[in-house]
C-alpha positions in Angstrom: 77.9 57.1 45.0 75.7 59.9 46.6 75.6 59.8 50.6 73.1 59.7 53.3 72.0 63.2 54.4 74.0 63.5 57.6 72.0 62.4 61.2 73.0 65.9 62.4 70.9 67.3 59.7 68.2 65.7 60.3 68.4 65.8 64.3 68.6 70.0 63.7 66.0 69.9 61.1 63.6 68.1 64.2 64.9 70.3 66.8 64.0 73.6 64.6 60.8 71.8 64.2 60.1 71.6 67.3 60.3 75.4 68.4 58.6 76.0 65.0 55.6 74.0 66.9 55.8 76.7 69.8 55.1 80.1 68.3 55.5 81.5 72.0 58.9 79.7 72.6 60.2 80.8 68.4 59.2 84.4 69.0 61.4 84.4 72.3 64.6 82.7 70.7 64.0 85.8 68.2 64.3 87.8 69.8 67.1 86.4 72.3 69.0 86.0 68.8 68.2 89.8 67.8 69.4 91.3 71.2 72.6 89.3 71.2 73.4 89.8 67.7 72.1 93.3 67.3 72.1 95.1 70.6 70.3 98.9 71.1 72.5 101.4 69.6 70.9 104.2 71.6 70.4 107.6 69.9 72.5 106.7 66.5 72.3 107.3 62.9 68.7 108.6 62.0 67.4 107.8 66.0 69.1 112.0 66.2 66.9 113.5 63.7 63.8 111.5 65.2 64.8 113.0 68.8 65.0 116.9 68.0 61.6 116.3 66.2 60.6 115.3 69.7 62.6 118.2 71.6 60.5 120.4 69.1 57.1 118.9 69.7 58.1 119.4 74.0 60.5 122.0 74.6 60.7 125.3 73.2 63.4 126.9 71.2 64.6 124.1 68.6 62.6 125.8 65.8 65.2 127.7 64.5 67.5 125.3 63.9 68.9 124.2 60.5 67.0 120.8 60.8 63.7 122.8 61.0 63.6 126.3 60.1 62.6 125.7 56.9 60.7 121.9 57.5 61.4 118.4 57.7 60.1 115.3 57.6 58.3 115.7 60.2 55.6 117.2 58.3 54.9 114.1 57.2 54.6 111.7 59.9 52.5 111.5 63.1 55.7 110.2 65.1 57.0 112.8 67.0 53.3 113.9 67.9 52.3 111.1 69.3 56.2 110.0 71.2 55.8 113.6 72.6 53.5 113.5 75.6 55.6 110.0 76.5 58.9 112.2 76.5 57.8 115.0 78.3 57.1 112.1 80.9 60.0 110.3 80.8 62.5 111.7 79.3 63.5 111.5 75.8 66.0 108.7 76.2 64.0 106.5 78.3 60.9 107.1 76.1 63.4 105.8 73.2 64.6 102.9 74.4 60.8 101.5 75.7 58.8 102.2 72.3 62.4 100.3 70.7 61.7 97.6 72.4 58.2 98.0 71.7 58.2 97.7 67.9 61.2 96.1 67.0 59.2 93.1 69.1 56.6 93.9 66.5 58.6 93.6 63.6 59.9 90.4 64.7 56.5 88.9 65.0 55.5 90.0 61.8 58.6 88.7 60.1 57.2 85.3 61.8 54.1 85.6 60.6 55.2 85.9 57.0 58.1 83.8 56.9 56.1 80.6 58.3 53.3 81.5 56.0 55.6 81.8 53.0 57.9 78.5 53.7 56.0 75.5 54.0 58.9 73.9 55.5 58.8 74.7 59.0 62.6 74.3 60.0 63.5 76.0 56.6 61.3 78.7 57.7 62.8 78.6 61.3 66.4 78.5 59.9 65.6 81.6 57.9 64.5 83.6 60.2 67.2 83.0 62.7 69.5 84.5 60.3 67.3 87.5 59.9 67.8 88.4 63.2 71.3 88.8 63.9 71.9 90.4 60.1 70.8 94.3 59.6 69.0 93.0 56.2 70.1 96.2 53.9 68.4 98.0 51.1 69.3 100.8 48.4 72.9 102.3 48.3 75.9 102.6 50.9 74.5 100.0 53.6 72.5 103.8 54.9 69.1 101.8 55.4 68.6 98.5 57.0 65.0 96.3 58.1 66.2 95.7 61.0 67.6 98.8 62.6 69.3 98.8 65.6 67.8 102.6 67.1 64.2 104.0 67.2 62.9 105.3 64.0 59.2 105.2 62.6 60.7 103.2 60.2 60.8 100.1 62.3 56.6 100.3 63.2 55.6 101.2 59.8 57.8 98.3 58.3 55.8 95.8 61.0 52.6 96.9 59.8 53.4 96.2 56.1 54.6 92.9 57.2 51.4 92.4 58.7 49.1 93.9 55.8 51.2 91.5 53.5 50.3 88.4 55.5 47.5 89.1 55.6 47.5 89.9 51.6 48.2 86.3 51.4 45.6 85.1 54.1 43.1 87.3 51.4 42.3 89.1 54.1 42.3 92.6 51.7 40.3 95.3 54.2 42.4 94.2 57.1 45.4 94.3 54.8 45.0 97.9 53.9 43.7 99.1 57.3 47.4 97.7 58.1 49.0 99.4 55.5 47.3 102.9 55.9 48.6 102.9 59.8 52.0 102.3 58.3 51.5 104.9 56.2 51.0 107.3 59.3 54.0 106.6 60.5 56.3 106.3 57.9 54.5 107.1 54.5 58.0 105.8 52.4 58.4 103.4 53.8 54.5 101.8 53.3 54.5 103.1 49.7 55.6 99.7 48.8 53.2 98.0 50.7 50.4 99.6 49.1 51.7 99.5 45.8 51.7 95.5 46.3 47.9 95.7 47.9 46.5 97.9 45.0 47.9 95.4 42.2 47.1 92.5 44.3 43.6 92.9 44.6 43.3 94.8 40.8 44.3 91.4 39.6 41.9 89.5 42.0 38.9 91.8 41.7 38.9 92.8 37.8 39.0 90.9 34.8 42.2 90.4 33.0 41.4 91.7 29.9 40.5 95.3 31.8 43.4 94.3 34.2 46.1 94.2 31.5 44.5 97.3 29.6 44.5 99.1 32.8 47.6 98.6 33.2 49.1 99.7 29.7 47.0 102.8 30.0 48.8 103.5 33.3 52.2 102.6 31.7 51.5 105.2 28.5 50.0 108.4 31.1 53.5 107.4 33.3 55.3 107.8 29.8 53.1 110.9 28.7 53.8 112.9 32.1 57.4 112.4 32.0 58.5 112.7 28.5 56.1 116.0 28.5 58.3 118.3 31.1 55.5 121.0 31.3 52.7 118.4 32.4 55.0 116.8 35.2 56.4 119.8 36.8 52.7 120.8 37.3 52.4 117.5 38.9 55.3 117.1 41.0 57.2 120.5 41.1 60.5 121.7 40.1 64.2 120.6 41.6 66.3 122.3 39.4 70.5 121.2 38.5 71.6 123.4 41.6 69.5 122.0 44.4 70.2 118.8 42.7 73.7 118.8 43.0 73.3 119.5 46.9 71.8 117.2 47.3 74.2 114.5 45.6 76.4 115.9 47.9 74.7 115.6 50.7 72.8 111.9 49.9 74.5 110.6 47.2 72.8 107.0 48.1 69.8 108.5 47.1 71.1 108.4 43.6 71.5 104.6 42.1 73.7 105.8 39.6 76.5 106.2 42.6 75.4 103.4 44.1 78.2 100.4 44.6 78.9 97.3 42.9 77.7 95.3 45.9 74.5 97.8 46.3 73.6 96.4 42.4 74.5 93.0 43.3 72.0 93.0 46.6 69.1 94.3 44.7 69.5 92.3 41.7 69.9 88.6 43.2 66.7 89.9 45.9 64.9 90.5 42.7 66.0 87.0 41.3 64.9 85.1 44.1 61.9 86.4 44.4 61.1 85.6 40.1 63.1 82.6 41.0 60.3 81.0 43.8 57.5 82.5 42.3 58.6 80.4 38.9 58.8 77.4 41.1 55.5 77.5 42.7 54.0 78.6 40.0 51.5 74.9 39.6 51.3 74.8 43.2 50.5 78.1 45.0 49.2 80.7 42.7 48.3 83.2 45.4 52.1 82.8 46.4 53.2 83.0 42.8 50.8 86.4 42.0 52.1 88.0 45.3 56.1 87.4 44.9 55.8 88.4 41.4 53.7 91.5 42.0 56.5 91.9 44.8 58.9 91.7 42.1 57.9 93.7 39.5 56.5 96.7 42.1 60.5 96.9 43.5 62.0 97.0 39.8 59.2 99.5 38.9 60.4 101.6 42.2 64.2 101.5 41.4 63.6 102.3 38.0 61.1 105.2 39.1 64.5 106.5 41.3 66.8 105.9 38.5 64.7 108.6 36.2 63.8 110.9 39.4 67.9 111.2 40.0 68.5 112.8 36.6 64.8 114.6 35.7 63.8 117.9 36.7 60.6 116.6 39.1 60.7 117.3 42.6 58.1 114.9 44.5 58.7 112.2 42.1 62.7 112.3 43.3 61.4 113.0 47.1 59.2 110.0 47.5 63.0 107.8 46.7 61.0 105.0 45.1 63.9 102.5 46.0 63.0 102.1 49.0 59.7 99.9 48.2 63.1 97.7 47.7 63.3 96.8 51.4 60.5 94.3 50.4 62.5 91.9 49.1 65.8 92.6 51.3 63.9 91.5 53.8 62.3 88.4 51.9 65.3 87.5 50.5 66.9 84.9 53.4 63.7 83.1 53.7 63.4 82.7 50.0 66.6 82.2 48.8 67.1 79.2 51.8 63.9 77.6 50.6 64.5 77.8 46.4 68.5 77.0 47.5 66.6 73.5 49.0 64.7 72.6 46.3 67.1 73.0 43.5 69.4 70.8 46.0 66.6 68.0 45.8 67.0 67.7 42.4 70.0 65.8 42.7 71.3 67.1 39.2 75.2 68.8 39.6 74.1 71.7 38.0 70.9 72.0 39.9 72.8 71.7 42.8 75.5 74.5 41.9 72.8 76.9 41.6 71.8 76.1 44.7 75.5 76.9 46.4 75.4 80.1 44.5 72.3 81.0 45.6 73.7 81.3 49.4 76.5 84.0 48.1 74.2 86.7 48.6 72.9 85.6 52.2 76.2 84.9 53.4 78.5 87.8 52.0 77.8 91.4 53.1 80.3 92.3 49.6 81.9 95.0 51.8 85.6 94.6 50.9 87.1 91.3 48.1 89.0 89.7 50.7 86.2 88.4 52.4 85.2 86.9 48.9 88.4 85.5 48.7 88.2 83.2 52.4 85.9 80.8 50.9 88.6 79.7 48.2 90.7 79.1 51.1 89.3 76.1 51.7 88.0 75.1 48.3 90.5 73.1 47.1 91.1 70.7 50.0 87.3 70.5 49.9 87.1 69.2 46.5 89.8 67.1 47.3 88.0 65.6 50.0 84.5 65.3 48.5 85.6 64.3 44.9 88.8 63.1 45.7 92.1 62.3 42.9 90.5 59.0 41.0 89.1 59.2 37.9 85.7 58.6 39.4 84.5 61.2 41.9 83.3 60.1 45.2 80.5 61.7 45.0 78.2 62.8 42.3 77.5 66.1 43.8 81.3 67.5 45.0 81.4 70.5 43.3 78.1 71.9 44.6 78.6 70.5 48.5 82.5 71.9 48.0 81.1 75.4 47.3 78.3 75.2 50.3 80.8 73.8 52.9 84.0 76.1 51.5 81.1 79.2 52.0 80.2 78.3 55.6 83.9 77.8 56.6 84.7 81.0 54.7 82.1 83.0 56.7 83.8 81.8 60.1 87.0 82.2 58.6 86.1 85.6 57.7 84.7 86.5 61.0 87.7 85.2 62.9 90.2 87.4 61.0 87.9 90.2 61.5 87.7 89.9 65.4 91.5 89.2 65.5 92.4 92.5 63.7 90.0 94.5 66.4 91.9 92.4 68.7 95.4 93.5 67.3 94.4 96.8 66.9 92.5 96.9 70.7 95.1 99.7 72.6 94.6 102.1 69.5 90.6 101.1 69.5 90.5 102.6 73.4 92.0 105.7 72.4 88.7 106.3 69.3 86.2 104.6 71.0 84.3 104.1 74.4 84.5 101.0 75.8 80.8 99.4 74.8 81.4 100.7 71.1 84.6 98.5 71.1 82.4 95.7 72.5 79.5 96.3 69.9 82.5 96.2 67.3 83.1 92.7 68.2 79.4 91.6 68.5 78.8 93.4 64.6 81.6 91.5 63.6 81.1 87.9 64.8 79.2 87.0 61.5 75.9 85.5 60.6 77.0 82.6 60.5 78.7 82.1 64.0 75.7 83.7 65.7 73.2 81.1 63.8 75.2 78.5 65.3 75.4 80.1 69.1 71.5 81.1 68.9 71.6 77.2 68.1 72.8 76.1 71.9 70.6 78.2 73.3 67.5 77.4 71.2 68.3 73.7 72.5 68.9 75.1 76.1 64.8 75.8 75.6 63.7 73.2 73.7 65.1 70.6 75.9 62.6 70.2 78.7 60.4 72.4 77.9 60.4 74.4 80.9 58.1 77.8 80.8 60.9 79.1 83.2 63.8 78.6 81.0 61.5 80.7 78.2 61.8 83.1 80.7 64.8 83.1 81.2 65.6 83.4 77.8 63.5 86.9 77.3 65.2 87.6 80.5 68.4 87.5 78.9 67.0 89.4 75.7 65.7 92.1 77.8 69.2 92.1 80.1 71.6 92.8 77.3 69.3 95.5 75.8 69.0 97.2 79.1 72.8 97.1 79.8 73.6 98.5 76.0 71.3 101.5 77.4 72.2 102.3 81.2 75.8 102.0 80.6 76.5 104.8 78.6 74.7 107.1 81.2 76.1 105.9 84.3 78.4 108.3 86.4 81.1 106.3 86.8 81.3 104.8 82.9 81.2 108.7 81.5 83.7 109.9 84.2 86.3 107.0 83.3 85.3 105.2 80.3 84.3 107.5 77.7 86.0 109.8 75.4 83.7 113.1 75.8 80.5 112.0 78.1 82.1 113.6 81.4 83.6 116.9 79.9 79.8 117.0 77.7 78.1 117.3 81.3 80.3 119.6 82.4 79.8 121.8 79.5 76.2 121.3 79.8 76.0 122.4 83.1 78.2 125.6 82.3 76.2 126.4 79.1 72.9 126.2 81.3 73.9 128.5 83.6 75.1 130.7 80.6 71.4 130.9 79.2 69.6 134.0 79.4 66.3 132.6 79.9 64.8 129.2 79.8 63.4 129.7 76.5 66.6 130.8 74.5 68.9 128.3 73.3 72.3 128.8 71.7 73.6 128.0 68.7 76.6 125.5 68.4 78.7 124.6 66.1 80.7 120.8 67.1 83.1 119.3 65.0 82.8 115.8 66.6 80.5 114.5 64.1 77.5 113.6 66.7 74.6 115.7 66.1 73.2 114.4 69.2 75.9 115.5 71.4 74.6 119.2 70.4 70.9 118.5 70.7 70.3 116.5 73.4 73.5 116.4 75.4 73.7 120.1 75.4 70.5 121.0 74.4 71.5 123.7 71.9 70.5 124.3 68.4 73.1 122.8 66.0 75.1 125.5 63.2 75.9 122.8 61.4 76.5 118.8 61.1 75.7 116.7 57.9 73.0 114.9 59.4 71.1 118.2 58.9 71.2 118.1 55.7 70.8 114.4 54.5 67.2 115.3 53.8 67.2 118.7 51.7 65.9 116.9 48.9 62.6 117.6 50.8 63.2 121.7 50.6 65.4 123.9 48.6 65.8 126.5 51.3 67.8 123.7 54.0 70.1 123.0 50.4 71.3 126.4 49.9 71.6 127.3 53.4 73.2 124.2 54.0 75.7 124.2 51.4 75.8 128.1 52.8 77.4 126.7 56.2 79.7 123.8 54.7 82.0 126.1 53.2 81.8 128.2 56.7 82.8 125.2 58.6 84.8 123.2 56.0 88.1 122.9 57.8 86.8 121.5 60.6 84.5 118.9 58.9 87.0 117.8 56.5 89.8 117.4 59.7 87.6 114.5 60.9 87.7 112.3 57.5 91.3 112.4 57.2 92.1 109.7 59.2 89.4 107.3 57.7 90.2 107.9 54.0 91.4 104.8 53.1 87.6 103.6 54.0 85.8 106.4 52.2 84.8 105.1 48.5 85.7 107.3 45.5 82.1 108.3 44.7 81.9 109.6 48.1 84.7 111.1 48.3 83.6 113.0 45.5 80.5 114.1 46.9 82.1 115.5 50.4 84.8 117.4 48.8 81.6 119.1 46.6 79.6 120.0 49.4 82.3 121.6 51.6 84.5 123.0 47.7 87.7 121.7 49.4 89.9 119.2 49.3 90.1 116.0 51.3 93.8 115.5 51.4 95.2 118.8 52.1 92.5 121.2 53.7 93.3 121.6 57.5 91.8 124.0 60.1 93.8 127.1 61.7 93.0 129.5 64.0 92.2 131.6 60.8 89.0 129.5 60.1 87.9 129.9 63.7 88.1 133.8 63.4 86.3 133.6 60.6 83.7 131.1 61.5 83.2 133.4 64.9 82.5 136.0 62.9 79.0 134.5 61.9 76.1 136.4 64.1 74.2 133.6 64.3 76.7 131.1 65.8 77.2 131.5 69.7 79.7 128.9 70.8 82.3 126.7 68.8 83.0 122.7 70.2 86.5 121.8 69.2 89.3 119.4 70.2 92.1 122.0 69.0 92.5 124.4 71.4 93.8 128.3 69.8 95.3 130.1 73.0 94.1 133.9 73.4 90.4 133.2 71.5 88.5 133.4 74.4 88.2 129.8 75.2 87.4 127.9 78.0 87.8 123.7 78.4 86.2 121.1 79.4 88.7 118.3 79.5 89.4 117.4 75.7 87.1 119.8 74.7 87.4 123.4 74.2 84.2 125.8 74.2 84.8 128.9 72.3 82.6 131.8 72.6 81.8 133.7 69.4 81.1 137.2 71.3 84.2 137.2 72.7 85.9 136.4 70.2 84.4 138.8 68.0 85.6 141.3 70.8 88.7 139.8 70.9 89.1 140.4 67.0 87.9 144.3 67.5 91.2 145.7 69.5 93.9 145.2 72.0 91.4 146.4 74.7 88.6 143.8 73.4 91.5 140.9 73.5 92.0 142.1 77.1 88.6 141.4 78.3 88.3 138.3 76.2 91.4 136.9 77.5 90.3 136.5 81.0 87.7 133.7 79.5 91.0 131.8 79.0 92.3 128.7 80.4 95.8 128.1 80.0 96.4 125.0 81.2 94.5 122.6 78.6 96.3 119.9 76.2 96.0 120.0 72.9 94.4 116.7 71.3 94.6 115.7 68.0 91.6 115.2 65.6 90.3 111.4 65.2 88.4 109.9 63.0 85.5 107.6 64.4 85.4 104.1 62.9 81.5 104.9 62.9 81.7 108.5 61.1 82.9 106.7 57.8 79.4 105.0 57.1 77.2 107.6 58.9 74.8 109.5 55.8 
């Protein structure tokens, strides 16, 4: 006998109707859910290479390094020009964490905007986009890029101005559209490629007849085919990368290269391309406009993964440099809303099988496929489950067990999953404080909560609010939002945090200082090599030209000149590099693991620095100062707490003669402890 939908259902269905009414009051549990869920990560991941751009645009002397000697992607974007004047203002942090808040609030509106114009069903549509914001929503290979980012990058503007453009593709609203989608371009010119791939075929199939349409269309197919199965024709188009820059840059950004992607990277593109077929199949007699534009959405993504897949082995530079794949963050981000609205209607159909598909379809939304075990907590609970919904007669309770077995075993497998994962940080908390700073320990436990927990304390709140309907408890709610992201941001730069909490803040500002008063002039900067694995520490803390750190070098695909020099410097600096992934192999996937032990020709396992490779790395003319933990007595160091700042003329004195050792030795500090090398948790994942 089937059973009643339950009245909690239906009472949450009404209540996420009801702040579906409110635009105002759904934009502010948004974002309340997004800073909870996904606090500011200050200057992380790419958020470094955006800030040097700025440092270049505003104070003099970056130019030289690595990141820029021979250009970047700056060249193509207006970003740092225009964050520029704002930084020399305030300050490059400050100016950061405004223009964050700024356009991730952006985004979110856009995701509104086309989420509730997509799904009909407003508390589907409400639903959906809860879980968008407290899940990072990633795209292409390794988990590197995510829609929603939690640290300033153009990509987060340009991404709400496609959003925009594509809502208002489906309000056919076409000038407006593409006025949208050229700002985006501006910004972020990858990143709107898809965007106005979708606009062009869009309105080609609205405007022009189909006959021309579909005859355009081959004849675009066959010149694609001519120009790359005829090598001379497309490296006059897009250039030459030949099999040695190549290989670089594998090394450097193997997820730019599908054919090392992951199992779970497949499986996430894949089932977003599915779902999207999948809805625009099912609305296919009653939305054609929908249909056309999640089709076109569809085919544009397979088109630009395929495009990637041929760029990664073919000799054509700017086809490989525009990474095609990424017109796949499309879909990543469509995929919630439209695999929770298709996953509905297949459940209406009341059919068993119908009904399993639906179940299935919430696999993708729910698991983030990192490791098997967390596969493996949902048939915890299965069996009991189909005990209790089918039960032990020969009759089953209820027609559709299997399929509500599978939903309910998923959603009690995500909790489950996110309680073991919180209880092993927990276990694990007194070795935690001695790798990470007290807020990253915190963050750890706010990434780790799961989508699922956070949808359901986003829910208390969101009836906190709807409850009354009190303007001042809206309020409060952005009050809170804008609290937590405030507090993720001051903390790390208070006195008293950095002097007790942190690993390296205080003895960083104390090196600072030194190194300033060290400078010949205002406009010289030296050259620093750190083996911490945080470009930014370099940059901005010191405010020094980096030597080398692999976040330099992610993007060489863009210029052969960064490759070679690049590589030039891995091998210079391997030891040291290669010291801070020992700890954290177990974590580091074979392909990747691969890739590092090409760039720096050395292996993982056994390779360890000595006071050898320091010599030698000293020796280097254009390397002033060396940031380690290790401390090598009599090599003209000087230390800063854990940290030990080596100065490469002395040392090269040191290295000349007895006398030179003399003189260099009274640069010395005897009394510092020597610390052994750690691994970040964070370095693991980092491009």
């Amino acid at each position: 006998m089937e059973s009643a939908s339950p009245s909690w259902i239906d009472g949450a269905a009404t209540r996420l109707r009801d702040i579906a009414a409110r635009p105002v009051l759904l934009f502010v549990v948004l974002v309340t859910a997004n800073a909870l869920a996904r606090p500011y990560a200050n200057l992380a991941h790419d958020a470094r290479l955006y800030s040097v751009q700025v440092l270049n645009q505003i104070e003099q002397g970056y130019g030289d390094d690595l990141f820029l000697r021979y250009g970047s992607q700056d060249q193509y974007s207006l970003f740092s020009r225009c964050v520029a004047p704002l930084a020399s203002a305030f300050g490059i942090e400050v100016t950061f964490f405004v223009l964050y808040l700024l356009s991730n609030g952006l985004l979110i509106l856009a995701l509104q905007r086309l989420v509730t114009k997509l799904i009909p069903d407003s508390a589907l549509a409400t639903l959906a986009l809860l879980f968008m914001m407290v899940t990072p929503l990633p795209f292409g290979g390794f988990n590197i890029f995510m829609v929603q980012e939690q640290f300033l990058t153009p990509r987060i503007l340009a991404n709400a101005f496609v959003l925009f453009g594509l809502e208002r593709i489906l309000a056919r609203s076409f000038f407006t559209s593409l006025m949208l989608m050229l700002g985006a371009a501006v910004m972020h010119p990858l990143m709107a490629q898809g965007g106005l791939a979708i606009w062009f075929v869009v309105v080609a199939w609205d405007r022009l007849p189909r006959a021309f349409f579909y005859g355009l269309g081959m004849a675009g197919a066959a010149l694609a085919a001519v120009i790359l199965l005829y090598e001379p024709l497309g490296l006059l188009l897009f250039g030459s990368m030949d099999a040695e820059w190549r290989a670089i840059v594998r090394a450097a950004s193997a997820y730019n290269f599908p054919g090392e992607w992951q199992s779970r990277d497949w499986f996430g593109a894949a089932s977003s391309v599915l779902v999207a077929l999948g809805s625009a199949w099912a609305l296919r007699r009653e939305d054609c406009d929908k249909t056309r534009f999640l089709a076109i959405a569809a085919f544009v993504s397979v088109a630009g993964l395929l495009g990637t897949a041929i760029a990664s082995t073919s000799p054509y530079a700017l086809l490989f440099q525009a990474q095609p794949y990424r017109i796949m963050w499309i879909l990543a981000a469509l995929q919630a809303p439209l695999g929770f609205w298709l996953a509905c209607r297949l459940w209406r159909q009341k059919s068993p099988s119908f009904r399993l598909i639906a179940a299935l379809l919430f696999a993708p939304i729910w698991f983030s496929g990192a490791q098997t075990l967390e596969i493996c907590f949902p048939l915890l609970f299965l069996p009991i489950l189909i005990v209790r919904f089918r039960g032990l007669d020969s009759k089953p309770r209820r027609a559709d067990w299997a399929a509500t077995s599978l939903v309910v075993s998923l959603i009690l497998g995500c909790v489950g999953w996110s309680l073991y994962k919180n209880g092993v940080i927990l276990a694990n908390i007194e070795d935690l404080r001695d790798l990470l700073d007290p807020l990253e320990i915190a963050r750890l436990f706010v990434d780790n909560l799961g989508s699922m927990v956070w949808i359901l304390l986003i829910a208390v709140v969101a009836q906190f609010l709807v409850v009354g309907r009190s303007p001042l408890r809206v309020a409060g709610a952005l009050a809170l939002a804008l609290a937590v992201q405030t507090t993720y941001f001051v903390v790390p730069d208070l006195r008293v945090y950095q002097d007790h909490a942190t690993l390296y803040a205080a003895d960083l500002r104390k090196m600072a200082g030194f190194l300033e008063n060290s400078r010949p002039t205002q406009r010289s900067r030296p050259t620093i090599y750190c083996a911490l694995g945080r470009i930014d520490y370099v940059w901005v803390d010191l405010r020094a030209k980096s030597y080398f750190d692999r976040a330099q070098i992610v993007g060489c695909l863009f210029n052969r000149e960064t490759a070679e020099e690049g590589r030039r410097r891995a091998v210079v600096v391997r030891a040291f590099e290669i010291d801070r992934f020992q700890e954290g192999l177990q974590f580091l996937p074979v392909a990747r693991r691969r890739s590092i032990e090409t760039l720096y020709q050395a292996d993982l396992e056994t390779t360890a620095p000595t006071r050898a490779d320091l010599e030698k790395l000293c020796l280097n003319e254009d390397l002033d100062y060396v940031v380690l933990k290790q401390e090598y007595p009599g090599l003209a160091t000087k230390s800063f707490g854990r940290l030990h700042l080596y100065d490469c003329r002395q040392v090269r004195l040191a290295l000349q003669g007895p006398a030179a050792s003399m003189v260099a030795g009274a640069f010395v500090r005897e009394s510092s402890p020597k610390i052994s090398p750690v691994h970040l948790v964070r370095e693991v994942t980092s491009p």
